[in-house]
FIPAKOL-117966 format. One record per residue (C-alpha): residue number from 0; chain; residue in one letter; x, y, z. Coordinates in steps of 0.1 Angstrom, whole numbers. Layout:
BEGIN
+-----+------+------+-------+-------+-------+
| pos | unit | code |     X |     Y |     Z |
+-----+------+------+-------+-------+-------+
| NUM |    A |    A |     X |     Y |     Z |
...
+-----+------+------+-------+-------+-------+
//
This chain:
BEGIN
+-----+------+------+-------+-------+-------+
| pos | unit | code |     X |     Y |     Z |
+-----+------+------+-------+-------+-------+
|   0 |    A |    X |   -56 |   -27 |    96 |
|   1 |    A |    X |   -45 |     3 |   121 |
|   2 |    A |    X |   -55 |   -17 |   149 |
|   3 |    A |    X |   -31 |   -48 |   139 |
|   4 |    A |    X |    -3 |   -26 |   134 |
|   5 |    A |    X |    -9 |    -9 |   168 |
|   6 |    A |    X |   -18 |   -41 |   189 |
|   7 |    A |    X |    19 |   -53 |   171 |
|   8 |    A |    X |    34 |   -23 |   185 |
|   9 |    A |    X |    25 |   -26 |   218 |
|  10 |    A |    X |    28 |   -65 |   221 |
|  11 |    A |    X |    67 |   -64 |   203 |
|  12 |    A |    X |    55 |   -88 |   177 |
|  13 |    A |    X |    71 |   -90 |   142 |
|  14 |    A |    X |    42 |  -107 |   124 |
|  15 |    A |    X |    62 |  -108 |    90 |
|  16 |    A |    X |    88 |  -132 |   107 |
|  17 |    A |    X |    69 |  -155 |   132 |
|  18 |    A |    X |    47 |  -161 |    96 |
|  19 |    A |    X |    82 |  -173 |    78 |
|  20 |    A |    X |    90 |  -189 |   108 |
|  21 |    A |    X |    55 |  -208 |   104 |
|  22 |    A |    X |    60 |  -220 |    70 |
|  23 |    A |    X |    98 |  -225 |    71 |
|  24 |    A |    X |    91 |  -251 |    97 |
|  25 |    A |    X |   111 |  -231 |   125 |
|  26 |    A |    X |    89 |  -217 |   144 |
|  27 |    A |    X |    86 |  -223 |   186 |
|  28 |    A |    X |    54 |  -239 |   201 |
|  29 |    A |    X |    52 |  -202 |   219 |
|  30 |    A |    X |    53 |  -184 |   180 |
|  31 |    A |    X |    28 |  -210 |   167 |
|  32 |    A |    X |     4 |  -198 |   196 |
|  33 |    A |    X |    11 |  -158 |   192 |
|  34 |    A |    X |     5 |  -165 |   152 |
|  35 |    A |    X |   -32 |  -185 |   153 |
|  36 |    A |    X |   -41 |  -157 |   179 |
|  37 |    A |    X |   -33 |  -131 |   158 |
|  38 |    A |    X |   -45 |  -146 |   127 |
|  39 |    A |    X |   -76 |  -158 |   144 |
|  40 |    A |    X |   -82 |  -116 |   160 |
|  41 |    A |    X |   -95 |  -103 |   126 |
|  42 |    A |    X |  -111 |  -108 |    89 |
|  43 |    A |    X |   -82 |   -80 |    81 |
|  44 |    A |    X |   -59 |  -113 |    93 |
|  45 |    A |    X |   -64 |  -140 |    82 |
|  46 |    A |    X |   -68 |  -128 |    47 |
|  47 |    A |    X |   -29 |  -116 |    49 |
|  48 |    A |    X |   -20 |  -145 |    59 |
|  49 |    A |    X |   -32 |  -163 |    36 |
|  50 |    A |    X |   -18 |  -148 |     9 |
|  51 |    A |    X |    15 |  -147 |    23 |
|  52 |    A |    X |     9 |  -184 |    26 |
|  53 |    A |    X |     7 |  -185 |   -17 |
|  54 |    A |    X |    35 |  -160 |   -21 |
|  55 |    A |    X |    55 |  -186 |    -2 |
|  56 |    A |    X |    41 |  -217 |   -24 |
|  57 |    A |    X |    51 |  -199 |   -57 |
|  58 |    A |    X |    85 |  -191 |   -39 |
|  59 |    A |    X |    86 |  -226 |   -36 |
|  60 |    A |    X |    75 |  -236 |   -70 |
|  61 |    A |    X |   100 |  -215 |   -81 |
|  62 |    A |    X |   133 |  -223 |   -59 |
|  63 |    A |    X |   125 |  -263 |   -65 |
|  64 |    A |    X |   133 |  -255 |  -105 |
|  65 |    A |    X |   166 |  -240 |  -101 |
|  66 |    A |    X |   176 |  -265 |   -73 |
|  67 |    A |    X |   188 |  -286 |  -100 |
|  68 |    A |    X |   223 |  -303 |   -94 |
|  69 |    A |    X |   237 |  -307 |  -130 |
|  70 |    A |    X |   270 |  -319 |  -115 |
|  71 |    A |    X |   252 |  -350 |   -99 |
|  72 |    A |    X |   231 |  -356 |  -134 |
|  73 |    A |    X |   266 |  -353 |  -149 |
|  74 |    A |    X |   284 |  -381 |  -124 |
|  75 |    A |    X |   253 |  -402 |  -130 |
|  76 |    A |    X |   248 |  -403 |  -167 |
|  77 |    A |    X |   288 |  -405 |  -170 |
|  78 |    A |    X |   293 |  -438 |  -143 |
|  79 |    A |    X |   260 |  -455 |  -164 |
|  80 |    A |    X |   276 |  -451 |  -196 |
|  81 |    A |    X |   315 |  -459 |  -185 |
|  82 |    A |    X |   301 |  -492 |  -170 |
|  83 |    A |    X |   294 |  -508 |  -201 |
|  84 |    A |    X |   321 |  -523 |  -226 |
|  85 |    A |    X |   338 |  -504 |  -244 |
|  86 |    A |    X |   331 |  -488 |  -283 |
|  87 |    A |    X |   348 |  -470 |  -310 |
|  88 |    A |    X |   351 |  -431 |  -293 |
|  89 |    A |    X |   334 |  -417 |  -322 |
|  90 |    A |    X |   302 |  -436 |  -313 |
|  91 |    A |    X |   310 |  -432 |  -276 |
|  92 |    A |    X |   309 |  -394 |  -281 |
|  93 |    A |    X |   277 |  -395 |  -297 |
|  94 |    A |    X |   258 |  -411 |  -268 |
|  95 |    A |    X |   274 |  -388 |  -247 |
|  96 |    A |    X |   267 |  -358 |  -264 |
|  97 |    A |    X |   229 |  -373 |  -271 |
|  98 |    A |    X |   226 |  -384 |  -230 |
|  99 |    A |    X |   233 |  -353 |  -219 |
| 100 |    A |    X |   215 |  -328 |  -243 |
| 101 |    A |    X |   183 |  -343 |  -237 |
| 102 |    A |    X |   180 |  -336 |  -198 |
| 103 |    A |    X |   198 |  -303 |  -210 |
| 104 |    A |    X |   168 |  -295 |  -233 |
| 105 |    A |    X |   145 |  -309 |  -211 |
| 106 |    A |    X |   157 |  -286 |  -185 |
| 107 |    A |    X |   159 |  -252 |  -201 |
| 108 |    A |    X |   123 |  -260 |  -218 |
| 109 |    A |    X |   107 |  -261 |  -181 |
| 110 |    A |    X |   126 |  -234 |  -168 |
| 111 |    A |    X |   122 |  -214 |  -197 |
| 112 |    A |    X |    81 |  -218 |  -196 |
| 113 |    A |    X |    85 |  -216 |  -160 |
| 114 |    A |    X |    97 |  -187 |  -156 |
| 115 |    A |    X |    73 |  -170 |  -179 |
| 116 |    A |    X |    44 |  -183 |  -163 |
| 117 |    A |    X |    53 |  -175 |  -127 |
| 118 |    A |    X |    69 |  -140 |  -136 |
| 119 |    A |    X |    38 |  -137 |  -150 |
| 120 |    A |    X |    18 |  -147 |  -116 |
| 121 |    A |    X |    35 |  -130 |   -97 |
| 122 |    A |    X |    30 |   -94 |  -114 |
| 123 |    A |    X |    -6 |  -104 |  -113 |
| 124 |    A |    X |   -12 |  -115 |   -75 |
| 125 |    A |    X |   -15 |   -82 |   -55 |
| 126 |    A |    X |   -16 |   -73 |   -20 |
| 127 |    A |    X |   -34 |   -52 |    -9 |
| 128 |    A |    X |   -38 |   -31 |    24 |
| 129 |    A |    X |   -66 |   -11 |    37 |
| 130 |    A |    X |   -72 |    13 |    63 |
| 131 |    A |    X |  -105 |    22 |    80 |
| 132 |    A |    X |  -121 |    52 |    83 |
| 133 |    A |    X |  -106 |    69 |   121 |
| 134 |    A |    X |   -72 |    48 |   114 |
| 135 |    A |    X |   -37 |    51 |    96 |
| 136 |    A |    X |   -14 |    28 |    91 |
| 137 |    A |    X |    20 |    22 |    79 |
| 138 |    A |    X |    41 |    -8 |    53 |
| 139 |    A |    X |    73 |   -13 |    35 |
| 140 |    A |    X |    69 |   -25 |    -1 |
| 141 |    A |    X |    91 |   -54 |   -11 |
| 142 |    A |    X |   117 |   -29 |   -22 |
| 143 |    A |    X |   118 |   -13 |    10 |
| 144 |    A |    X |    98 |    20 |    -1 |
| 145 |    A |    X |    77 |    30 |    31 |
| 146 |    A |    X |    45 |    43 |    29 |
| 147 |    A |    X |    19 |    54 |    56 |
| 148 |    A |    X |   -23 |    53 |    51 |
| 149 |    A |    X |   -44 |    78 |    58 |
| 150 |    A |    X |   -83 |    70 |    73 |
| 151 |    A |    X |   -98 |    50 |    45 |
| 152 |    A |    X |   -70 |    48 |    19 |
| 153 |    A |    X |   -65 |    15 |    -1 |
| 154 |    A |    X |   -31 |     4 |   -15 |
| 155 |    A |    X |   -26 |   -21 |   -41 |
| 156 |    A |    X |     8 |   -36 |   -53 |
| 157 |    A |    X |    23 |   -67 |   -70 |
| 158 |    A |    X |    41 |   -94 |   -48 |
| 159 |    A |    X |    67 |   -88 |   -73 |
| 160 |    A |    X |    79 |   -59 |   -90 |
| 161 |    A |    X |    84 |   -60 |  -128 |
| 162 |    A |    X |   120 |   -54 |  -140 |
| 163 |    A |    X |   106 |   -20 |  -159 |
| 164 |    A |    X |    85 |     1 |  -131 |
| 165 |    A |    X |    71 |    -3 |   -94 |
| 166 |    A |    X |    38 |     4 |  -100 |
| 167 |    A |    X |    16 |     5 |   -72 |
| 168 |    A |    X |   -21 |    16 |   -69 |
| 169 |    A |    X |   -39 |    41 |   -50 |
| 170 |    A |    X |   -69 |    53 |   -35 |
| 171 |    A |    X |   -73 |    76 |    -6 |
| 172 |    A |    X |   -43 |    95 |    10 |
| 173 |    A |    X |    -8 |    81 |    15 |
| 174 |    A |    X |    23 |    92 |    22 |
| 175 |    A |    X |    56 |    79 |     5 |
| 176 |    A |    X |    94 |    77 |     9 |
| 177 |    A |    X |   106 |    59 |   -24 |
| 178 |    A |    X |   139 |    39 |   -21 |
| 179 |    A |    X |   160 |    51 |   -45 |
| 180 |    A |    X |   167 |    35 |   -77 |
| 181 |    A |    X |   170 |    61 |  -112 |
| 182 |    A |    X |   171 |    29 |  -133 |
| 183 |    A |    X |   137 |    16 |  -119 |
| 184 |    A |    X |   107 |    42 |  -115 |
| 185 |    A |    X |    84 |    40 |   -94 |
| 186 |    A |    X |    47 |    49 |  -101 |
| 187 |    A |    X |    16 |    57 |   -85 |
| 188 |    A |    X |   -15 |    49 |  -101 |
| 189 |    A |    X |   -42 |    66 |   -88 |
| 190 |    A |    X |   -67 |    60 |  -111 |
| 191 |    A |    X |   -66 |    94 |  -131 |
| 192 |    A |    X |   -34 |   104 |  -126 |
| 193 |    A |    X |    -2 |    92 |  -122 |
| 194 |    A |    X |    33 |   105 |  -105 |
| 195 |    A |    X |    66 |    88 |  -121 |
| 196 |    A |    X |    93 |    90 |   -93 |
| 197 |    A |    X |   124 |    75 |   -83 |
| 198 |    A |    X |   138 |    81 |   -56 |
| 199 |    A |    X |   116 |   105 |   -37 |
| 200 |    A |    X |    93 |   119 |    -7 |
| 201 |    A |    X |    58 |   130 |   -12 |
| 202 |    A |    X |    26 |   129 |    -2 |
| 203 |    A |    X |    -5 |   125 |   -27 |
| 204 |    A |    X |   -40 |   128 |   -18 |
| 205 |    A |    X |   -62 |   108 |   -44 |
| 206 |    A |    X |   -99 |   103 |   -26 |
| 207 |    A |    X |  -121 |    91 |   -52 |
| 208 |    A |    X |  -149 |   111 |   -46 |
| 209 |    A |    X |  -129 |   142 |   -43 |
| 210 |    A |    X |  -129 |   163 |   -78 |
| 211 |    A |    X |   -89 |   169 |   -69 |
| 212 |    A |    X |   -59 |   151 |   -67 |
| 213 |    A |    X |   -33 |   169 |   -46 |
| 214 |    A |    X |     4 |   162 |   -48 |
| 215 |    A |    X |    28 |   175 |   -26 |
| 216 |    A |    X |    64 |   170 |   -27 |
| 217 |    A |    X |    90 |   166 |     4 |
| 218 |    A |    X |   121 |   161 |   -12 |
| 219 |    A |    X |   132 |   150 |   -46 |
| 220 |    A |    X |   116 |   157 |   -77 |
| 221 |    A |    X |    85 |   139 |   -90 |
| 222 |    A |    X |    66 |   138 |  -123 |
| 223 |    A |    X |    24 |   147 |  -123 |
| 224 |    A |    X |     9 |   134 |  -155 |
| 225 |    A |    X |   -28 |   136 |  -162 |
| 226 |    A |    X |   -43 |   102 |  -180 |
| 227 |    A |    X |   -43 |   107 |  -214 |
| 228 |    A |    X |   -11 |   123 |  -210 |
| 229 |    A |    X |   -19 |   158 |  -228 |
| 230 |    A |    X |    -6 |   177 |  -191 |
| 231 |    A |    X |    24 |   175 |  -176 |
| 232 |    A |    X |    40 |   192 |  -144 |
| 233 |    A |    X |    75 |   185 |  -124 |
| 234 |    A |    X |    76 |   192 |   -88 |
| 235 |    A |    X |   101 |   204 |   -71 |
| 236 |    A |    X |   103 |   205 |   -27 |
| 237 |    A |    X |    79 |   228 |   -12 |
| 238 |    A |    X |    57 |   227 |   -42 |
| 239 |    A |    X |    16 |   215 |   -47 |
| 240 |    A |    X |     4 |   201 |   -78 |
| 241 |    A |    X |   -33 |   197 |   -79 |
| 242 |    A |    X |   -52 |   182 |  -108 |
| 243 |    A |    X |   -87 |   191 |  -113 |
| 244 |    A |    X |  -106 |   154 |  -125 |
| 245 |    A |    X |  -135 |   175 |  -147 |
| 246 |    A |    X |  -108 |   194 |  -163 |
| 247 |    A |    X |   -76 |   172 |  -164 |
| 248 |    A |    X |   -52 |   199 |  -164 |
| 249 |    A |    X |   -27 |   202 |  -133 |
| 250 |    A |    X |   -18 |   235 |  -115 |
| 251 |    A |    X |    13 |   234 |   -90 |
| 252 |    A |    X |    19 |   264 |   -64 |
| 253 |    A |    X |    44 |   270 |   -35 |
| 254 |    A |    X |    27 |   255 |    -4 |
| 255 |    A |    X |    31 |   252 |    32 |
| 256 |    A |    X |    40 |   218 |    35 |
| 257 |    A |    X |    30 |   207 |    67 |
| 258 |    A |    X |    -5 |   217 |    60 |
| 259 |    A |    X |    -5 |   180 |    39 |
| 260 |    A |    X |    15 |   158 |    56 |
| 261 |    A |    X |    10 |   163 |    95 |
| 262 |    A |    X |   -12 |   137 |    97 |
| 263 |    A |    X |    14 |   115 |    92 |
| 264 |    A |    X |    26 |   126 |   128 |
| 265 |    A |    X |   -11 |   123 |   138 |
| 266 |    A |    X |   -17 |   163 |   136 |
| 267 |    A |    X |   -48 |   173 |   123 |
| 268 |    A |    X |   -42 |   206 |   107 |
| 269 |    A |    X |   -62 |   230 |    91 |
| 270 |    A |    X |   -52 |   264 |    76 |
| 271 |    A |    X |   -75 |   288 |    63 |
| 272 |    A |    X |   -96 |   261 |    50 |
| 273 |    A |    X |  -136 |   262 |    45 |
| 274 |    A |    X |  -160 |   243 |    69 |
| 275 |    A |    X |  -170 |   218 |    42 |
| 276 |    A |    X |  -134 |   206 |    39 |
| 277 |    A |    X |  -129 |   209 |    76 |
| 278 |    A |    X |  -157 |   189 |    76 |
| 279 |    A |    X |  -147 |   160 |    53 |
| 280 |    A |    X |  -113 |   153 |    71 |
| 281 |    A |    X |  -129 |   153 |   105 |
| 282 |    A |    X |  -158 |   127 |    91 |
| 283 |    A |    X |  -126 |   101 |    79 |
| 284 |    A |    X |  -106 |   112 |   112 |
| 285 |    A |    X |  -127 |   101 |   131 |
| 286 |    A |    X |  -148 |    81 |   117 |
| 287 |    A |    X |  -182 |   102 |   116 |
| 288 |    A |    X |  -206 |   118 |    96 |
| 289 |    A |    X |  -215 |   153 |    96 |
| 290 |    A |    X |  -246 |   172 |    80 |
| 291 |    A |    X |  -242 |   210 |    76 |
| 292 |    A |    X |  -273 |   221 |    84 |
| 293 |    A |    X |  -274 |   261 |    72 |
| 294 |    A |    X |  -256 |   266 |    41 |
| 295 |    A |    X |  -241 |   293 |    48 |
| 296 |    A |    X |  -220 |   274 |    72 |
| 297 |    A |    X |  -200 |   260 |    43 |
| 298 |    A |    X |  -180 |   291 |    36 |
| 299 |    A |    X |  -167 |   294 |    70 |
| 300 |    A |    X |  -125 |   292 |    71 |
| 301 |    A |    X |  -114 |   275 |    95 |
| 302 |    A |    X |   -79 |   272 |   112 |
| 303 |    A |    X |   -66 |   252 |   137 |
| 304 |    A |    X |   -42 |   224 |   147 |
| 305 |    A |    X |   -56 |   193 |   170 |
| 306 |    A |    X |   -32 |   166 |   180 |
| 307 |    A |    X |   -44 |   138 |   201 |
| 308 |    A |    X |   -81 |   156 |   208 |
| 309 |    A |    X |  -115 |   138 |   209 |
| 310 |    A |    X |  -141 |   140 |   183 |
| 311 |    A |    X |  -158 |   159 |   217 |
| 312 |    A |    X |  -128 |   184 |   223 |
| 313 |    A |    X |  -124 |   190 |   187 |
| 314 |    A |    X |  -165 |   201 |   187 |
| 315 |    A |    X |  -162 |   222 |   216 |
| 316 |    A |    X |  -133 |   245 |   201 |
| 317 |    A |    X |  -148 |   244 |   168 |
| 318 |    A |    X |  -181 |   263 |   185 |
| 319 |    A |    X |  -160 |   282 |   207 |
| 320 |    A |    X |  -137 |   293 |   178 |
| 321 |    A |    X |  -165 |   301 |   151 |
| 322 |    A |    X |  -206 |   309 |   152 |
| 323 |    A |    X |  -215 |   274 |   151 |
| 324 |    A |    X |  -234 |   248 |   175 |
| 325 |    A |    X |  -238 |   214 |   170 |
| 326 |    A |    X |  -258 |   182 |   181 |
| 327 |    A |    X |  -242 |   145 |   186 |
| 328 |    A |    X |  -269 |   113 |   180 |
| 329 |    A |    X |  -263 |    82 |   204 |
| 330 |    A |    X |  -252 |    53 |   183 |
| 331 |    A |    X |  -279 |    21 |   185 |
| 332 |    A |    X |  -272 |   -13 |   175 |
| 333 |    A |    X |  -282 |   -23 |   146 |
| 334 |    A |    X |  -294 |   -60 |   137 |
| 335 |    A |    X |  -260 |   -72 |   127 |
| 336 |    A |    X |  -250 |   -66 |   162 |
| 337 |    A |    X |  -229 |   -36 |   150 |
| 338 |    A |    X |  -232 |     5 |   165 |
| 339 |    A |    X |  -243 |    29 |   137 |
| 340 |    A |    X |  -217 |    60 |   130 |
| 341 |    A |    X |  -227 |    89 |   152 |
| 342 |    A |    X |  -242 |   116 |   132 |
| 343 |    A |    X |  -231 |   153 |   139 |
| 344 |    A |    X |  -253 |   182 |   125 |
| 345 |    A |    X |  -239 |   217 |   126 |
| 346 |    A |    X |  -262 |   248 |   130 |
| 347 |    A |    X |  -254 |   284 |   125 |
| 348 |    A |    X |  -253 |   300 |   160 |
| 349 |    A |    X |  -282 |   326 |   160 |
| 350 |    A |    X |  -279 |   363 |   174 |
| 351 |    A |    X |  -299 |   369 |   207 |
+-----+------+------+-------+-------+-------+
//
């Protein structure tokens, strides 16, 4: 999904529109062949489009209903019944009222069920956007809150919003800045914990297989509640919340900030932190896996701040910086036709 975003960047496309464009019946000859290219580039595509292509059908569905012209009905039923001879008013009323109640019944019956069923579809059809391991990427929800992806993060969210909350779902690392609205919250489902916001910037690191959930708030004020709802913390700017998964309680601390949320800038940052954490950023950054080969090696802090460095660089200064060799395997191609991830193993440098 990075890659799409960045090949948009570069190329000045504005995918979301040339798409309306396409199914609005407006688009150029040139649009048409920019679209089937870049629907035809990926998987990642075409699956996108496709669902923007049923959002637009239920739009449809939808706008066809309350295009009725009750003025026209009115003029039409009135001309049919004006035509014929004349009756006593009384009975003249009657038909009248009896004409035109029926299409009015009629009417509010479909939109009524309508309306049910497709409010009902869509807060059940979710998009969702995924970003692959040594990738980020960035959106902007239907209510124009933005939010970037960290390397393998998945966000889920409803076409539309219910009239109660914005609920959207998370797993991995993201980065939000919530449009503002006090009379609709906004919450982020990550599985085991959720933070009710508003209007508000934060970041929220949520990686399944991590044992922690780490919130950390920008500006605003956010909510941290555990699942079952028996912990509670409010955040205020500059502060961490993390909440331990085995334990479900939530601590929150003073932090510094740009420790959580540089990769948003595309810093990798690491202060004071221990190998085997150093480690598991470095393996989603760059889409890797590492094996620790002596222990030991996983108590090493680490500090550092990389921006724009190869996986290679980054190894160099890492043994330069702290006792610690390492050895890169050469990827091979697999039967799929696909490379294997390169493997990095990290010794403990020995005394001579």
């Amino acid at each position: 999904m990075i890659e799409i975003i960045k090949q948009m960047d570069i190329e000045g496309l504005d995918i979301d529109q040339l798409i309306w464009n396409d199914f609005s019946g407006e688009i150029t000859s040139e649009g048409k062949i920019l679209l089937d290219r870049w629907v035809n580039q990926s998987v990642d595509n075409k699956r996108y489009y496709l669902e923007q292509k049923k959002l637009w059908s239920l739009v449809a569905r939808h706008r066809m209903i309350q295009q009725i012209d009750g003025h026209k009905a009115y003029q039409k039923i009135s001309d049919q019944l004006f035509a014929r001879k004349k009756v006593g008013f009384f009975i003249q009323l009657q038909r009248i009222a009896a004409i035109l109640l029926l299409p009015v019944l009629i009417v509010s019956a479909i939109y009524y069920y309508s309306e049910r069923n497709h409010a009902h579809q869509f807060s059940t059809i979710y998009n969702t956007v995924e970003t692959s391991l040594g990738m980020r990427s960035s959106l902007t929800l239907p209510d124009g809150t933005k939010i970037w992806l960290n390397a393998g993060s998945k966000l889920s969210y409803p076409i539309l919003f219910s009239d109660k909350v914005r609920e959207v779902k998370l797993s991995g690392e993201a980065y939000f800045e919530v449009k503002k609205d006090k009379k609709w919250p906004f919450l982020v489902n990550s599985g085991n914990m959720n933070i009710v916001v508003s209007g508000t910037t934060f970041n929220c690191n949520a990686y399944p297989e991590n044992n922690e959930i780490q919130t950390v708030l920008v500006e605003g004020q956010v909510t941290v509640i555990n699942e079952s709802a028996t912990a509670l913390e409010e955040l205020q700017p500059g502060e961490l919340a993390v909440f331990r998964k085995n334990s479900q309680q939530i601590t929150k601390t003073k932090t510094d900030l740009q420790k959580y949320i540089a990769w948003k800038s595309g810093k990798l940052m690491f202060r004071d932190d221990k190998m085997n954490e150093v480690v598991e950023k470095l393996e989603r950054w760059y889409n890797v896996e590492f094996e620790i080969m002596d222990k030991e090696i996983s108590d090493y802090v680490y500090t550092a701040t990389f921006i724009d460095e190869s996986l290679d660089q980054v190894l160099k200064m890492l043994s330069i910086s702290a006792p610690i060799r390492y050895t890169v395997s050469v990827r091979s191609k697999q039967e799929d036709q696909t490379f294997e991830k390169q493997t990095v193993k990290l010794y403990r440098k020995k005394n001579i």
